[in-house]
Structures are given as C-alpha cells and as structure tokens.
C-alpha positions as MATLAB code, in Angstrom:
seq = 'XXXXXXXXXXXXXXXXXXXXXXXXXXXXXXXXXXXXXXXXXXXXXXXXXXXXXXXXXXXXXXXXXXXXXXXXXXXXXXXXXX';
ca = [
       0.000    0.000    0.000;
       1.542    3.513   -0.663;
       1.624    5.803    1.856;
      -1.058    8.052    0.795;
      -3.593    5.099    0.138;
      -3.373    4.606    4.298;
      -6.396    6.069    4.996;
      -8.558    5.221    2.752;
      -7.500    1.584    3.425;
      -7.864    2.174    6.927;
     -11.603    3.565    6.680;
     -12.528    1.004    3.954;
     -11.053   -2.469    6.502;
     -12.819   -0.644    9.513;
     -16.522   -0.553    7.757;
     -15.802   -4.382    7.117;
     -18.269   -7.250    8.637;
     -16.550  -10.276   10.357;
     -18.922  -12.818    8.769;
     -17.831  -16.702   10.417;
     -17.240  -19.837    8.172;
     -19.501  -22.388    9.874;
     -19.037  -25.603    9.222;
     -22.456  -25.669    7.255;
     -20.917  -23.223    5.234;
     -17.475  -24.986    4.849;
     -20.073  -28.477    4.140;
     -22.070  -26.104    1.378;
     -18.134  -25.330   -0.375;
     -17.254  -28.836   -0.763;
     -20.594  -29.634   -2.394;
     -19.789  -26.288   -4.209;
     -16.400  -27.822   -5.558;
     -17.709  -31.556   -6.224;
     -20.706  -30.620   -8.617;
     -17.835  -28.117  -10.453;
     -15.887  -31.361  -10.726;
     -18.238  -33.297  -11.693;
     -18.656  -30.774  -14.431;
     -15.305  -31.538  -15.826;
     -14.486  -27.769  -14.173;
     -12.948  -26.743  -11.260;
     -13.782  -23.846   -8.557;
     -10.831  -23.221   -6.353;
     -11.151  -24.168   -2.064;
     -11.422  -19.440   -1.241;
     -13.945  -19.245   -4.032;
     -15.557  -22.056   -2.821;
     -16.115  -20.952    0.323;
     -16.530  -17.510   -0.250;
     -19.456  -18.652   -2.580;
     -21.432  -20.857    0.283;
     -20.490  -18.185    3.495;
     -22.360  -15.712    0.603;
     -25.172  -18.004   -0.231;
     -25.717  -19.061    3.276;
     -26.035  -15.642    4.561;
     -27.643  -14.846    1.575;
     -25.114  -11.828    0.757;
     -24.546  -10.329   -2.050;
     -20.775  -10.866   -3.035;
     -18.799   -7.815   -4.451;
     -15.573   -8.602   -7.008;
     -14.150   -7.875   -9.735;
     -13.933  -11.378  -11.328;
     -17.050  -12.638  -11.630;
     -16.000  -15.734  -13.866;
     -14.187  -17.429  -10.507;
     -18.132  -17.493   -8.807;
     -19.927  -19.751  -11.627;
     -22.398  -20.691   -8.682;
     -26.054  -20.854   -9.423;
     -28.036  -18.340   -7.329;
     -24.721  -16.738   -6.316;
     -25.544  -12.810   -6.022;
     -23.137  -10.412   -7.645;
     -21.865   -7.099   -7.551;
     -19.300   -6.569  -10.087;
     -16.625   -4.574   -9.307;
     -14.180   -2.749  -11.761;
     -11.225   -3.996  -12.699;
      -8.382   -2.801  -10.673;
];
C-alpha cells in the first residue's frame, strides 16, 4: 500500500463485517467444488467458500472477477477492474 492510500485503506477495513465460516458453510463449499468437478471444471477451495459463506447468509458478493463465482443463485456485484 503507498503511503497516501493509508487512509482510505484504513476507513474502507474498519466498515468491514466479520462474517464466520460455519461448518455448514465450509459443508455447502465442498458440495460447491464436487458438482464443479463433476462438471469436468474446477472452482478453487477461497472461491468455494466464499461462494457458500455468501449463499448461506444470503449476501450479495462484491468482485471484480465474476467468472471465478460460476455458482447458481450466487448474487453479484461486479466490481471494476483494478
């Protein structure tokens, strides 16, 4: 981070939500990866459970590369590119 970036990184970490990886959640991922692999496809283990904390806490998920969430009734928010 440069120097002048502190602050704004500071103030955009502090308005952040701790949100816990249950193990329902960390269940929902696995299922998450096997039907991707069953699929000839593959979703990687921090998509995975980034996708299922989302979907179980029904959250919409903000990034800026969509095409690592192909998860069915996964909610969105596209970010730009960085």
């Amino acid at each position: 981070m440069r120097p002048h970036e502190e602050a704004a990184t500071a103030e955009l970490i502090d308005g952040l939500e701790y949100v816990e990886i249950t193990r329902e959640a960390a269940r929902d991922a696995g299922e998450l990866r096997l039907e991707r692999q069953r699929k000839g496809k593959t979703l990687s283990l921090p998509d995975a459970i980034l996708g299922a904390v989302a979907l179980r806490r029904d959250l919409t998920l903000a990034t800026d590369n969509a095409r690592h969430f192909p998860i069915s009734h996964l909610k969105l928010l596209p970010l730009p590119g960085v």
